[in-house]
C-alpha positions in Angstrom: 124.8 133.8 102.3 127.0 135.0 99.7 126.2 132.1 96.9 122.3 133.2 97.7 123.0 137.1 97.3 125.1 136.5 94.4 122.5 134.0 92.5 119.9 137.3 92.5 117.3 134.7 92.7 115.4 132.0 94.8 117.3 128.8 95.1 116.2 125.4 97.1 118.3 124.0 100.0 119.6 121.4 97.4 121.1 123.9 95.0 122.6 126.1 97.8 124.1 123.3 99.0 125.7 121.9 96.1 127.5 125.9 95.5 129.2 125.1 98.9 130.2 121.8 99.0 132.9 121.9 97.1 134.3 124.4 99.6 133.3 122.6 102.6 135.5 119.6 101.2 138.4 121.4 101.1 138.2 123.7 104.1 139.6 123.0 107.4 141.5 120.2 108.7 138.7 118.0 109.9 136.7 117.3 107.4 135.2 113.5 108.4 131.9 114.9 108.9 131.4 116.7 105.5 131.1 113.3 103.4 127.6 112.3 106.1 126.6 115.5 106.3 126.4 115.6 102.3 125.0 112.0 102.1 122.1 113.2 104.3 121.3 115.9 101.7 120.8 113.7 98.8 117.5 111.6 98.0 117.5 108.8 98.5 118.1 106.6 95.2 121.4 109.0 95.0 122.1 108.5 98.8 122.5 104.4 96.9 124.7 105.4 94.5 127.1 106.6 96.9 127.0 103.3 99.3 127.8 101.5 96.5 131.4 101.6 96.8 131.2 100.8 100.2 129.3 97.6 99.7 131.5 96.6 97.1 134.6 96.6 99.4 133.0 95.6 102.6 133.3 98.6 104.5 129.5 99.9 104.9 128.6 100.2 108.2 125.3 99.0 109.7 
């Protein structure tokens, strides 16, 4: 709530959550669902770009 109060203006879900990913990435000790949970957020010609690593070294799933 505090990146919306502080932003003193309407934001959409996207640009909340991009304030407080970087923060979810480096807080807490598990952090294997952060990466998903982010991939789920993005559209999906982005959502691409990120598998593309994955599909280059044979580790996508599915």
């Amino acid at each position: 709530m505090n990146v919306r109060w502080e932003a003193g203006r309407p934001m959409r879900v996207r640009g909340l959550l991009a304030k407080l990913m970087p923060e979810a990435l480096t807080a807490g000790t598990d952090r294997s669902p952060v990466p998903a949970r982010f991939a789920q957020s993005v559209e999906e010609d982005a959502r691409a770009l990120l598998d593309e690593p994955a599909r280059r070294t044979g580790r996508e799933k599915g």
